[in-house]
Structures are given as C-alpha cells and as structure tokens.
C-alpha positions in Angstrom: 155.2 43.2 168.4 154.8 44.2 164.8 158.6 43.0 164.2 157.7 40.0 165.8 154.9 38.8 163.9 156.9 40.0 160.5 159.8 37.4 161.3 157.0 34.7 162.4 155.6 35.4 158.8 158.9 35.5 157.2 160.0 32.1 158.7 156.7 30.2 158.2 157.1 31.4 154.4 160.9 30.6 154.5 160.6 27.2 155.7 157.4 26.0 153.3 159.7 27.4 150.4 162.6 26.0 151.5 163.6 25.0 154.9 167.0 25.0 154.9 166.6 28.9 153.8 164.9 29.0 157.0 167.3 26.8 159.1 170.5 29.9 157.9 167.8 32.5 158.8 167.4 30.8 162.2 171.2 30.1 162.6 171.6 34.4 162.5 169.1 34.9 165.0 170.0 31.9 167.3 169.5 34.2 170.4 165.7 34.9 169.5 163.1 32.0 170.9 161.2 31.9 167.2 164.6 31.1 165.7 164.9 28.0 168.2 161.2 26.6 167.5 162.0 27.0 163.6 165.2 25.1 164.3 163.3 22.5 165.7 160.8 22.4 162.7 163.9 22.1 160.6 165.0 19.1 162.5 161.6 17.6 161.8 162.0 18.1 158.0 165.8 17.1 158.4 164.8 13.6 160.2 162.1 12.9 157.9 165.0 13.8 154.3 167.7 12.4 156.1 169.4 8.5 156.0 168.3 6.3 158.8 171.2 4.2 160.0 172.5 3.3 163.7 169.7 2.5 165.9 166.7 4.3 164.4 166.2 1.6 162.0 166.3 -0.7 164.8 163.5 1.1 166.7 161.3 2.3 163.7 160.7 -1.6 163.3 159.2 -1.7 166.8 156.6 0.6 165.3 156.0 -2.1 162.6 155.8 -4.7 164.2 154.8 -4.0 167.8 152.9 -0.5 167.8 151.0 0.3 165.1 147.6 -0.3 164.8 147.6 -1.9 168.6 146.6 -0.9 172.1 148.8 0.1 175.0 147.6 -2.4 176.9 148.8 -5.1 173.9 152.2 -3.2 174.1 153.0 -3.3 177.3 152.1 -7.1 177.4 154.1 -8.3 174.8 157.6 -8.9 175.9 159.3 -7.7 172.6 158.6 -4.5 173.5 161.2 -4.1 176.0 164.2 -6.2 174.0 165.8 -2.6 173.1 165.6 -2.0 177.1 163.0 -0.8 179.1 163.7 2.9 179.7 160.5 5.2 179.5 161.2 7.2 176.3 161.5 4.9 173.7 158.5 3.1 174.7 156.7 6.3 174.9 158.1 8.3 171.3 157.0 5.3 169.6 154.1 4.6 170.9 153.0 8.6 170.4 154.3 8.2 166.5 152.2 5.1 166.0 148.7 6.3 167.2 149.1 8.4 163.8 151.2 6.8 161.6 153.6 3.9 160.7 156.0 6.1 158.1 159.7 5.5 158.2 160.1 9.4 157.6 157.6 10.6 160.5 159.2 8.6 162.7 163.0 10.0 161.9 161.5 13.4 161.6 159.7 13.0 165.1 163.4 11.4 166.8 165.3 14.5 165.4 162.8 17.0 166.8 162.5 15.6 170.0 166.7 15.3 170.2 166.9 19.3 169.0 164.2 20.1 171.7 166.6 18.6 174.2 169.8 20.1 172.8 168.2 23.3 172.3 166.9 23.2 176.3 171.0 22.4 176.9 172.0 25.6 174.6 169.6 28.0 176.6 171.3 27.2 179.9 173.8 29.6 178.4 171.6 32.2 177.8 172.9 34.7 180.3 176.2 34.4 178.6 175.1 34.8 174.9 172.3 37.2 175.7 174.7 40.5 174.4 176.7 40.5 171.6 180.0 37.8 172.1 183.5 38.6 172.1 184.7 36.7 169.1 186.9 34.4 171.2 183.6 33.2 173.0 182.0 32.7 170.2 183.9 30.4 168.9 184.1 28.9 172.0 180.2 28.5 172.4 180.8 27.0 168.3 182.8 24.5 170.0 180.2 23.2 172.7 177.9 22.7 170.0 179.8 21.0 167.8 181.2 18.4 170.2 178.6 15.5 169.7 178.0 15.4 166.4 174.2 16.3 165.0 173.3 13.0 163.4 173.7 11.3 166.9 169.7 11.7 167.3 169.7 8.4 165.2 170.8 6.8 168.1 166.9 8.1 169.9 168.2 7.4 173.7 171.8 7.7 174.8 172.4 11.8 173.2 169.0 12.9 174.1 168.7 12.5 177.4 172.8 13.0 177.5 171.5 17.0 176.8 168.6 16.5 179.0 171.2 16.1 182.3 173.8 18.1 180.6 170.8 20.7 180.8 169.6 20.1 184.0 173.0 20.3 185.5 174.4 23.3 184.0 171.4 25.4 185.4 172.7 23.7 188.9 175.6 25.1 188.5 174.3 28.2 187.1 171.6 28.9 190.2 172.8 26.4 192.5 169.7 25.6 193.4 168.9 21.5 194.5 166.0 20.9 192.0 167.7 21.0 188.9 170.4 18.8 190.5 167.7 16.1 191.2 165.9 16.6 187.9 169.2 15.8 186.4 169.4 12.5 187.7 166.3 11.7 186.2 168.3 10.8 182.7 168.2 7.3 182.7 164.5 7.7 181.7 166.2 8.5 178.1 168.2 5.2 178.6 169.7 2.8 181.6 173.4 3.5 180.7 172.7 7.3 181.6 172.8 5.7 185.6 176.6 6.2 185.0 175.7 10.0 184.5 173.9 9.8 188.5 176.8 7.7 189.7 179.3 10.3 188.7 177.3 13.4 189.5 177.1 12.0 193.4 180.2 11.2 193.5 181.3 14.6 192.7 179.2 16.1 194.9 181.0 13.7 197.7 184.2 14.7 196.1 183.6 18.1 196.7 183.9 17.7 200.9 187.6 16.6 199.9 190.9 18.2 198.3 190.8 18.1 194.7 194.2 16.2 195.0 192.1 13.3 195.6 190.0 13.6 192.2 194.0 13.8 190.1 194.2 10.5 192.3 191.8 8.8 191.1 191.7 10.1 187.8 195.4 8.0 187.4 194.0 5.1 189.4 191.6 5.2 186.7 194.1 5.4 184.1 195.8 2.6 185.6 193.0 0.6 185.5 192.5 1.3 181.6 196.0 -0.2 181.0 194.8 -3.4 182.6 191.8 -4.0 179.8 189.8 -5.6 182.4 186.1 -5.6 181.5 184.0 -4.3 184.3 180.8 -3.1 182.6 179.2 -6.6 183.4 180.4 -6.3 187.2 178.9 -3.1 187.5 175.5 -3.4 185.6 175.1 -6.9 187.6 175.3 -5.0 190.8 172.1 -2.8 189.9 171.1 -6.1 188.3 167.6 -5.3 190.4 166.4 -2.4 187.9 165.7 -5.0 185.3 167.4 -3.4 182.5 169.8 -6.3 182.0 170.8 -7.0 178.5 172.0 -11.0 177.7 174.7 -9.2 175.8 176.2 -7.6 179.0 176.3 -10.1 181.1 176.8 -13.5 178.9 180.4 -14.5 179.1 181.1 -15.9 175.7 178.6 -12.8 173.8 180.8 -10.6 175.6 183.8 -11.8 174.9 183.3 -11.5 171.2 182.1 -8.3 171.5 185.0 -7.6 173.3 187.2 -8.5 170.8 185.5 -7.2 168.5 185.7 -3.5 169.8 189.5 -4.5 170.3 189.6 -5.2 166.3 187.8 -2.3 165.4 190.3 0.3 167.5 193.2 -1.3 165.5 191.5 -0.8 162.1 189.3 1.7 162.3 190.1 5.8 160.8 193.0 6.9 163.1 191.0 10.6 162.9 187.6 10.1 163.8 188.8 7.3 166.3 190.5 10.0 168.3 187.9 12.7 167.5 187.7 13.0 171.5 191.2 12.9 172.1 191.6 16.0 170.1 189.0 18.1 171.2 190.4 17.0 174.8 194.7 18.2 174.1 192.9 22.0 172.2 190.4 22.3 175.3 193.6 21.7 177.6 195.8 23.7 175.7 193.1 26.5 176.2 192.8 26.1 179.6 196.8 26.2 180.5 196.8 29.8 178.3 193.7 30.7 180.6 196.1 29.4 183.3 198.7 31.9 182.5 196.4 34.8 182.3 195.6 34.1 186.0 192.1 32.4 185.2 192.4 29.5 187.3 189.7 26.2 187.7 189.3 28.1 191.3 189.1 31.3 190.1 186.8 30.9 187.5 183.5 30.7 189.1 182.1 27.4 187.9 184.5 25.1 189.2 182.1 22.7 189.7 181.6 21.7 186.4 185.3 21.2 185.3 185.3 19.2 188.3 182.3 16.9 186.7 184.0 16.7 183.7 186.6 15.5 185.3 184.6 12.6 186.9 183.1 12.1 184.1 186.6 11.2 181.9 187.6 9.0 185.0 184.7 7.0 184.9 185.2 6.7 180.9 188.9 5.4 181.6 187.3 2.8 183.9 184.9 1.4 181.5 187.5 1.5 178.5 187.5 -2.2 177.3 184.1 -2.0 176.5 183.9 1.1 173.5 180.5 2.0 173.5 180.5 3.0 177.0 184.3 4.8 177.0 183.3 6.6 174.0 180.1 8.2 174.8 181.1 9.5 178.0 184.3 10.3 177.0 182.5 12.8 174.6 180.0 13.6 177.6 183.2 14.6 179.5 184.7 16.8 176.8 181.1 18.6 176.4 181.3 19.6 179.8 184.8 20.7 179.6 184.2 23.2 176.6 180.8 24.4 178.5 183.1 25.2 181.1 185.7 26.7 178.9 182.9 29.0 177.5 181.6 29.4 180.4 184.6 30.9 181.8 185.7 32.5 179.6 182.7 34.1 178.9 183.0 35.4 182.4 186.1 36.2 183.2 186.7 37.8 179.4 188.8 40.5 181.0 191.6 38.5 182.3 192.3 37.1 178.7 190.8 40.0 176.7 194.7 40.7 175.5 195.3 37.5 174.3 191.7 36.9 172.7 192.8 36.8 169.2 195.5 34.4 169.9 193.1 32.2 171.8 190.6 32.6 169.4 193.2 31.3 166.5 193.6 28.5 168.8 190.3 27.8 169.2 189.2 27.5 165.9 190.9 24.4 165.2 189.3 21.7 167.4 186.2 23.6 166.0 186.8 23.3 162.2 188.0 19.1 163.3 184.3 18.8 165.1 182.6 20.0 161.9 185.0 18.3 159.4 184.7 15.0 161.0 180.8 14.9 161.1 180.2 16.2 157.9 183.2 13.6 156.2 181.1 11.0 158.3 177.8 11.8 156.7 178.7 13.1 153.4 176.5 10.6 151.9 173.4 11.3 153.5 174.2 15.4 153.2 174.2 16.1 149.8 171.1 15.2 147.9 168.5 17.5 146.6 165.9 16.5 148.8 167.7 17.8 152.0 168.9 20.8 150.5 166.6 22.0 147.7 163.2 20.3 148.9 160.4 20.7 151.5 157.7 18.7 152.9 155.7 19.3 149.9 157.6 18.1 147.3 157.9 13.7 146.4 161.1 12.2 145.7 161.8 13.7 142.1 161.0 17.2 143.3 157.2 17.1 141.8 154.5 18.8 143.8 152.4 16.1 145.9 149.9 15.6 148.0 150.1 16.5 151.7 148.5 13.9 152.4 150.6 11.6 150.4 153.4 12.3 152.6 152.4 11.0 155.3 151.6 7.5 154.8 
C-alpha cells in the first residue's frame, strides 16, 4: 500500500513538473492501473498543447456557436446542431465542455482524454496476456497493435473512439465468450453512424461462422472483384437504412458525390505513395508473420481465437466493397488490420511455444511494420510535435513558458 501511494505521489509531482516526464514513467509501468489514469491525464495536457486540425476544429466551433452559454433544451432545438450527424457522443462531449468553458484547448484536451479512455479500455482486453513479463517477440507484437491507428486520430472525436470502444467490446467476446459484450459492441454507432458498418460485419460473421470458411475466401475475391469495378455503393447502402436519419446531402446528392468522388480518385494518384499504403504494409508484414506461424504448425484453427482473424477478415472484405469512396475503405481497412495484429498477439502470445525457436527471427520481422507505424505518424505530425510547449511545458506555464495563472488557463 505504501509503494502505492509513493508512485501516486511521484506521478502527481512528475506530471505538474513536467508531464511528459510523467507520460515515459507511465510508459514503464503500462501494466499498473495508476500508469493508465496518468496516461490519460497526459492526453488531457497533450490535447490542450497539441495542433487542432481534421475535424476538431470543425466541432469546437459547435461549442461557439451552438453550445456555450445556452440550454439543452435550445440545443437540441436548433437544427445546426445535428449538421455534423446526429450520433449521441458529439452532441454530448460538447455539450459537457460547454457548461464550463468555451476554450479551444479544454476542448482538444477533453477529446484526447476521452479517445485514450477508450483506447486504453481496448489495451486492457489484453490484460491476461501482458499481465507477466512478455517474451520479446510478443512485445513487439503488442507495440504493433498499438501503433496501428495512429495517436493524433482523436482529432477526428467520433470515428477512432468508438472504433476502440467495439474493438474493446469485441475482444472481451472473444476473450470470455460471453453474449453481453458481443451486444455492447454493437452499440458503436453511438460514437458515429458509419460505425453501423462495424454491426453489419460483426453479424455477418457470426452467420459466417455456421458455414465453411471457404465461403468467407469467396467472398473476400467477390469483394475484390467488386473493387476493380469502382462502382460507388456507399450512397446505395446508407439510403437503405435511410430511416435512422443520419443522412448526409453529401452522400446521397449525385453531382456532390461525384466530385467528391473524383476527388478521392485525384488524391490516390498524387498523394505520398508511403503513407497512402500505410495499411497495405502493415497488412503484407502481418501476413508474412502469420505464414511463419503457419510453418511452425500455429494455424488460424489452431490458434484459439479464430474468431477474430475471421472478423478481420470481414472487416477487409467489406473495405474492398466500399473502395471508391476513401474515407470509408480507409478507416476500416485500418480497423481490419487492428484486428489482424490483436490476433497476431494474441496468438502468439498463446501459443509462444510453438514458435519459441524461431522468436528472434520473428521478432526481427516484426519490428519493421512497427518502426513504419511510428515513422509514418510521427513524419505526419512533425509540425505539431516538436515545440516547447508539448515537450518542456505543463498546464501551468503561458505560451512563452512564464508562470501564469491557473485560472488564466482556462478561459
């Protein structure tokens, strides 16, 4: 208990001093609980430090314009309110930021908070794997589930969140196998309406379980077929569940879509051939993993969770389907190759016998689509990274590293 209360104290002075002191402290110790709240503080002060670009911006003007200084009532009445979509968290993050302040920082600081709450809830589901000290092999392998989605997707406030919130949910299904956590994890579109993808493609692999997994390789190169085509179906499909009035004019409206179509098309063709095929990398070293498991007589069958490649499987079939439209093939793309590498670690954290004599081999293998994932997001953000703010700062310190008032902050 004493120990306890010595790290508590030794955190809470870490991260007033310096934060990200306290963040590398946290980072050694990820397997204690006190290390995982004081990663979340740090996401706090990382939000509030950090660049706001994609579509926090776009949401922290809500606040502005629509929430502050307003009832809910007045909210929910205006129609504004529900022109970034009308899923249940946004509306109710900004609302809870506004009844105490209208800052541009507390409201990045409270997004990135909320999105490492979620994550961290997804990281714990591999608890029972982590819990004793990891072969090195699996712990680069756990490196790598991290690492897929890149940190600074929190600024997109929806989509990743509750991404980690089924990813979460689903893993301890597969963990425990029991029901509830099955249902809970088809309560994601909450976080956002696109997530009803995520349900769609959980139920069907459920359905696809009754069958022979020749028929999922079927329709994964139906699916593949279809991508060749370029045929737009993300209209069709969202006009079918047109009834949940989550309908975007942008979706549906033939000549917006086309030019955003076409746009998507002009970006692939001129956009960094690296970070465009971030995903497709990860995918050929998590592959390339699983046919050395392969030959160490690990199989999908064997390995205990085949449930989970199986959904990842699903997953990248219902990506190929929805290719033309970016935005949707990329994110669950990367949702696919998330759960591939939670089922890499996964397995191989339990099976560690059958490839213990090639570990180092595998390990060396591993380490590359790791280093990519991190060299890729940090390239990305290298302008919002390196300033003396983020990395020398804390929340008690003004813009030219002066000591201010705590109040002062928080305006």
């Amino acid at each position: 208990m004493l120990d306890r209360a010595k790290y508590i104290l030794l955190q809470s002075l870490l991260f007033i001093v310096s934060p990200i002191c306290s963040f590398a402290v946290s980072l050694r110790f990820y397997r204690n609980a006190i290390s995982q709240l004081f990663m979340i503080l740090f996401a706090y002060y990382f939000g509030y430090y950090c660049g706001f670009v994609f579509d926090l911006m776009t949401h922290y003007r809500d606040i502005k314009l629509i929430y502050y200084g307003r009832t809910l009532t007045e909210i929910l009445n205006d129609p504004r309110a529900y022109f970034l979509g009308q899923d249940f968290f946004h509306i109710a993050i900004k609302y809870a930021v506004s009844r105490f302040s209208d800052s541009a920082q507390v409201f990045g600081g409270v997004v990135a908070a909320c999105y490492a709450s979620v994550f961290l809830f997804f990281f714990r589901q591999f608890s029972r794997y982590y819990k004793d000290k990891l072969p090195l092999l699996c712990g680069v392998l756990l490196l790598c589930v991290v690492c897929v989605v890149e940190y600074y997707w929190y600024q997109g406030v929806r989509f990743w969140t509750g991404l980690f919130f089924f990813a979460g949910c689903y893993i301890r299904f597969v963990n425990t196998r029991k029901t509830i956590y099955f249902i809970l994890s088809l309560l994601c579109p909450v976080f956002h309406y696109s997530l009803y993808t995520l349900v769609a493609a959980a139920i069907v692999n459920q359905l696809l379980m009754l069958f022979h997994p020749f028929f999922r390789y079927l329709f994964l190169g139906f699916s593949l077929f279809i991508r060749t085509l370029g045929l737009d179906f993300v209209p069709f499909i969202l006009k079918k569940f047109s009834w949940l009035g989550f309908m975007n004019i942008s979706l549906t409206d033939i000549r917006i879509r086309e030019n955003v179509v076409r746009h998507m098309s002009e970006y692939r063709a001129s956009a960094s051939f690296t970070y465009l095929h971030r995903n497709d990398v990860l995918l050929a070293f998590g592959l390339i993993i699983m046919g050395f498991f392969y030959r160490n007589k690990l199989t999908v069958k064997s390995s205990g969770v085949a449930i989970l490649f199986y959904m990842a499987l699903t997953l990248f079939t219902f990506a190929n389907i929805g290719y033309t439209d970016m935005t949707f093939y990329d994110r669950f793309y990367k949702a696919a190759v998330l759960l591939l590498y939670s089922y890499i670690f996964i397995s191989a954290a339990t099976n560690y016998d059958k490839i213990s004599k090639n570990s180092l081999f595998l390990s060396i293998i591993a380490l590359a689509p790791l280093v990519f994932a991190l060299a890729t997001a940090i390239v990305a953000q290298r302008d919002f990274l390196f300033h003396k703010e983020l990395l020398l700062g804390n929340l008690f310190l003004d813009w030219d590293g002066n000591a201010s008032n705590y109040v002062h902050y928080w305006r």
